[in-house]
Structure formats: C-alpha cells, structure tokens
SEMARDREN-174180 format. One record per residue (C-alpha): residue in three letters; x negated, y, z; residue number from 0. Coordinates in pm, 1 decimal, always signed. Last residue first. Layout:
SEMARDREN-174180
<pator code="ala" x="X" y="Y" z="Z" pos="NUM"/>
...
This chain:
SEMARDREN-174180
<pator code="unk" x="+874.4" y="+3581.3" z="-1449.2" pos="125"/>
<pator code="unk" x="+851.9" y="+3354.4" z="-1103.3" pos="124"/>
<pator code="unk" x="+692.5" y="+3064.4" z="-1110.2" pos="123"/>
<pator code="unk" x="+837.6" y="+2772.2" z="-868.8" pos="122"/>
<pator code="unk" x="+588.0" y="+2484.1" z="-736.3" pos="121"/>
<pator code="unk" x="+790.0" y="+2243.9" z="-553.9" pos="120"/>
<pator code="unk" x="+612.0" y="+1937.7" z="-378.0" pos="119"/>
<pator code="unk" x="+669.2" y="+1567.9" z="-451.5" pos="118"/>
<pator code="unk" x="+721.6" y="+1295.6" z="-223.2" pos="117"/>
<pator code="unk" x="+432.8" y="+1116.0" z="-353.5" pos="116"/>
<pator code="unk" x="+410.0" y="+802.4" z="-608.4" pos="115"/>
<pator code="unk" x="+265.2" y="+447.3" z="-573.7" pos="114"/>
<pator code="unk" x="+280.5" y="+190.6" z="-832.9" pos="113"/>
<pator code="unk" x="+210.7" y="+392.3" z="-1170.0" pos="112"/>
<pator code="unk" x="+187.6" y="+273.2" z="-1550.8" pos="111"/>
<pator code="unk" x="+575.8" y="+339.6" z="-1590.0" pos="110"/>
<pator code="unk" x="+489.3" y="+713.2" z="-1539.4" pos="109"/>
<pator code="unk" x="+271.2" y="+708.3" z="-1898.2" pos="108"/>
<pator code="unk" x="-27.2" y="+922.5" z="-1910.4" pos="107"/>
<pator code="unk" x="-248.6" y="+617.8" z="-1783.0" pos="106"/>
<pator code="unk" x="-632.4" y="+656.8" z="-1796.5" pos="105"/>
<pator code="unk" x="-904.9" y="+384.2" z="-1868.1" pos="104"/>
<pator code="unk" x="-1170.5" y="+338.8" z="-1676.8" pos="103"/>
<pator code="unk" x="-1079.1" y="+0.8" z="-1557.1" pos="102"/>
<pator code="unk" x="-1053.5" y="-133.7" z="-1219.9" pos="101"/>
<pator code="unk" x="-714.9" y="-33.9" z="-1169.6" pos="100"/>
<pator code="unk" x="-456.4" y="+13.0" z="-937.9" pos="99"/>
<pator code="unk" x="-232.1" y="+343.5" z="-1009.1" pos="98"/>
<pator code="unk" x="-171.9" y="+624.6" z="-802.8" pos="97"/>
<pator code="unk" x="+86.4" y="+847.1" z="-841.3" pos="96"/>
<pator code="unk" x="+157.9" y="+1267.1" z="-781.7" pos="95"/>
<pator code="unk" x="+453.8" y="+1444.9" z="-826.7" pos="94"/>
<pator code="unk" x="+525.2" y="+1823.9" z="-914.4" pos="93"/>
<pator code="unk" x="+869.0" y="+1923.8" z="-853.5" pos="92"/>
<pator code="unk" x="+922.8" y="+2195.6" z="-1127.2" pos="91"/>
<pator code="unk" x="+839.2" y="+2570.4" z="-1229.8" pos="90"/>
<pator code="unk" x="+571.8" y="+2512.0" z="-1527.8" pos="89"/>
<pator code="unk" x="+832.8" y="+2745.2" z="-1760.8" pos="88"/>
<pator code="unk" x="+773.6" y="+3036.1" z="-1553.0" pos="87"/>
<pator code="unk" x="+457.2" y="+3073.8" z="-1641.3" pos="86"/>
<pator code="unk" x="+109.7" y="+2990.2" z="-1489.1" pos="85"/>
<pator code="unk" x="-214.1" y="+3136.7" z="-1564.9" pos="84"/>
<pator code="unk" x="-407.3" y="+2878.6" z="-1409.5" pos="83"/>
<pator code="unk" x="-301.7" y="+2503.9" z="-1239.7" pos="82"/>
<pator code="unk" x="-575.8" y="+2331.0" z="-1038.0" pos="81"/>
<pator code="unk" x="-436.5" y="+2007.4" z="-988.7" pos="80"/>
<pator code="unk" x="-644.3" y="+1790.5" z="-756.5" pos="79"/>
<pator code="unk" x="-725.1" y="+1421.6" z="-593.3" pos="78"/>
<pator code="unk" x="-776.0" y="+1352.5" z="-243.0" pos="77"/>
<pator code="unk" x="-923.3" y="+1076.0" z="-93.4" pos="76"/>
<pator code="unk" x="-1235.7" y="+1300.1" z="+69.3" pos="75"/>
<pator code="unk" x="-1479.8" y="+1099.6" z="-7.6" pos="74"/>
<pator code="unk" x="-1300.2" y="+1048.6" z="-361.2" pos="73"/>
<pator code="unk" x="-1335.7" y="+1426.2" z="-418.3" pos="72"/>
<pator code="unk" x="-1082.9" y="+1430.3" z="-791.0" pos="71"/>
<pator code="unk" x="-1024.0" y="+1635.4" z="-1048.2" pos="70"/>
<pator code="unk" x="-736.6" y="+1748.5" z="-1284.8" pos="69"/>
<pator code="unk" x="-726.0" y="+2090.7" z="-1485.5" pos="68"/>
<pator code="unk" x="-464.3" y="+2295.7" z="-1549.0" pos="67"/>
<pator code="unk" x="-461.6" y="+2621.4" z="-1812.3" pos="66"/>
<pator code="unk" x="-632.7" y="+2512.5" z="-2162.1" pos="65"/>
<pator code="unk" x="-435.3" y="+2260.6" z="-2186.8" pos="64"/>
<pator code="unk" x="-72.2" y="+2254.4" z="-1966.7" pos="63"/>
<pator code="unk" x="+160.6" y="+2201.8" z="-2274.9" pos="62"/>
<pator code="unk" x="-95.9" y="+1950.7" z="-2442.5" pos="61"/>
<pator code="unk" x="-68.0" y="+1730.2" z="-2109.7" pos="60"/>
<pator code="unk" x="-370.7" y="+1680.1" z="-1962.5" pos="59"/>
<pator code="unk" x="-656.3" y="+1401.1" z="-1971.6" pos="58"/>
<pator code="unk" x="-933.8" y="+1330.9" z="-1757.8" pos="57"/>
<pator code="unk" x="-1222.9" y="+1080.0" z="-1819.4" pos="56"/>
<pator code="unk" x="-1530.2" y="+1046.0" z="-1542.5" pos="55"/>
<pator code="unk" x="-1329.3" y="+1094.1" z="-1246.3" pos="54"/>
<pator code="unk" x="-1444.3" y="+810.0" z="-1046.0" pos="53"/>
<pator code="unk" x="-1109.7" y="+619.7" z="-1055.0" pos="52"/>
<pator code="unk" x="-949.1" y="+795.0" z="-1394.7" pos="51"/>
<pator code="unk" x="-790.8" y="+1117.0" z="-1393.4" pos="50"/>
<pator code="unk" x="-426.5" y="+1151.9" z="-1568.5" pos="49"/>
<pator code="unk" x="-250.7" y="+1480.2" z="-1610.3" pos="48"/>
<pator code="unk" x="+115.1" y="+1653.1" z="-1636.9" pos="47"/>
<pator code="unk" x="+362.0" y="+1358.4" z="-1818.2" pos="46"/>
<pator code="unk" x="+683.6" y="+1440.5" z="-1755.7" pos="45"/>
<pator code="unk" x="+1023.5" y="+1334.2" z="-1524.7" pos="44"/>
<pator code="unk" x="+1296.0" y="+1382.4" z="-1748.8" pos="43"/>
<pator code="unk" x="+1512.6" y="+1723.0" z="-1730.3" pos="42"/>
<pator code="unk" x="+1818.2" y="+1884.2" z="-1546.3" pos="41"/>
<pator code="unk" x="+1624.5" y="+2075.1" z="-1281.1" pos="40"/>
<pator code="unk" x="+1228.8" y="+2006.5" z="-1356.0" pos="39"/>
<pator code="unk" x="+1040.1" y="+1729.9" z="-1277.6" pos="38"/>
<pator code="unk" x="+668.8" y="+1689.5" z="-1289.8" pos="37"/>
<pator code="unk" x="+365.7" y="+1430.7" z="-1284.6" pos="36"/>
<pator code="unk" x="+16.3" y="+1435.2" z="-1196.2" pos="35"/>
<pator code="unk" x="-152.4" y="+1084.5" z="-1227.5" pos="34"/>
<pator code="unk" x="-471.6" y="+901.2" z="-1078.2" pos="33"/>
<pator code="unk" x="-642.9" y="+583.4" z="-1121.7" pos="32"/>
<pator code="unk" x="-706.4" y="+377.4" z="-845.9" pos="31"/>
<pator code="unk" x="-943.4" y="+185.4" z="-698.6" pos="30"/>
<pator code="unk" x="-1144.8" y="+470.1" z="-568.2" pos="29"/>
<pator code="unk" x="-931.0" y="+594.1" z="-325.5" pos="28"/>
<pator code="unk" x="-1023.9" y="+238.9" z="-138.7" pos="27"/>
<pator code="unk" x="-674.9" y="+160.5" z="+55.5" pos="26"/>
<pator code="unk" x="-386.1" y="+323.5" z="+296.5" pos="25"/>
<pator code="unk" x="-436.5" y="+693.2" z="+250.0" pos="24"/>
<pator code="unk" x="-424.7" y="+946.3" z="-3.2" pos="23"/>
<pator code="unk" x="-417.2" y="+1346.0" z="-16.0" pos="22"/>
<pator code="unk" x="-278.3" y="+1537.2" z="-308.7" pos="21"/>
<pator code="unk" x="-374.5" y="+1888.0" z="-340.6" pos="20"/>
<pator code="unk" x="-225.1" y="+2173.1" z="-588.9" pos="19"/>
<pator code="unk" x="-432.7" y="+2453.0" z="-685.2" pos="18"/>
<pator code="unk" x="-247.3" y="+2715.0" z="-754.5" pos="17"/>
<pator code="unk" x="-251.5" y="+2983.6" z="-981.6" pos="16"/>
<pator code="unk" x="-60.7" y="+3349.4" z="-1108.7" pos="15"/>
<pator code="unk" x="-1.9" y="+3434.2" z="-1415.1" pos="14"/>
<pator code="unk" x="+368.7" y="+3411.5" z="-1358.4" pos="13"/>
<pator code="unk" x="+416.8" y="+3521.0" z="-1024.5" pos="12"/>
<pator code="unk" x="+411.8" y="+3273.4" z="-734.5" pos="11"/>
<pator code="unk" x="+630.0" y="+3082.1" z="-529.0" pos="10"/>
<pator code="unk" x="+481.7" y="+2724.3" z="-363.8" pos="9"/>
<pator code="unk" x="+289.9" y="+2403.7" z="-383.6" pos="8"/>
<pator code="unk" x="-14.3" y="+2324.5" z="-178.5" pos="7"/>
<pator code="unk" x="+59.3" y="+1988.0" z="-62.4" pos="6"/>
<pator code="unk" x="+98.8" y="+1651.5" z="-194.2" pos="5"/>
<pator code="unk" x="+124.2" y="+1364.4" z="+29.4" pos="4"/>
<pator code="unk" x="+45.7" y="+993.0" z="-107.0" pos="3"/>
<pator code="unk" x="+62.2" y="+655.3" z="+103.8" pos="2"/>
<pator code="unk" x="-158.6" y="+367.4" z="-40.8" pos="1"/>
<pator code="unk" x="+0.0" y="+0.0" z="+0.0" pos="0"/>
C-alpha cells in the first residue's frame, strides 16, 4: 500500500505559480512511477505529467508545456508540480498516483495507476 497527500494548492491570479507537493508513505518511493492528474467541474479526469522512478524521463501534457514541470526528491518521498504562468483554464482538482514499476518507462494514462491522492484544488482567477 503507499498513502499519497498533496498539498500546496490554492487561489491565485492568472500568471501566477504554484508549486504543488505530493508526499508518499507506505513503501520504497522509488518503486514507483509518478503521475499528476486533474479534474475540472463537469469534465474527465486528464492527463497533467508523468515522472518515472528516479526521475530520469518526464513528460507533460501539451496544454501545460512550456509552463509545469514534474520532479521528484526520492529521499524526501515527495514528488512535484511546479506550475508557471497559470490561467484560468488550469483551475481543477489536481490528483496525484503512483504506479509500481521497475521500468523506466512513464504512464500518461490514469488506468496505468494503483494508488491516487485525495486531490487538492488549485483555482486561477482571471
């Protein structure tokens, strides 16, 4: 089992960042692979950004390039979303997941992941 919390959502001004945190627990960080994932009012769950176990491949979302980045501190058990110049449109529940793999590959899909966080709310405000 591996317990996530995400923290570090809130309101800001479009154009504005956050860096959003997502602490794990329960077994070796470094097992998994790692997912960011968001849900806004009335729409699908998507895609956000993928890091794999020892953060050597990353991949975001084409809506999000250029402005989020993924990372990972896997002494600390925590994995990142840094999210720049946001806009209104990236207001949502953001998720995170943890997949088990021993792989380097990374997982954009949602059905890929076993464990997933509560969520926290990030809202941008125009």
């Amino acid at each position: 089992q591996v317990q996530l919390v995400e923290s570090g959502g809130g309101l800001v001004q479009a154009g504005g960042a956050l860096r959003l945190s997502c602490a794990a627990s329960g077994r070796t960080f470094s097992m998994y692979a790692m997912g960011w994932f968001r849900q806004s009012p009335g729409k699908e769950r998507e895609f956000v950004a993928t890091i794999t176990r020892f953060g050597g491949t990353k991949s975001v979302a084409d809506s999000v390039k250029g402005r989020f980045t993924v990372s990972r501190d896997n002494a600390k058990n925590t994995v990142y979303l840094q999210m720049n110049s946001l806009k209104p449109e990236d207001t949502a529940v953001y998720y995170c997941a943890a997949k088990y793999s021993l792989t380097y590959r990374i997982f954009p899909k949602e059905d890929d992941y076993e464990y997933w966080g509560q969520g926290t709310q990030v809202t941008v405000s125009s």
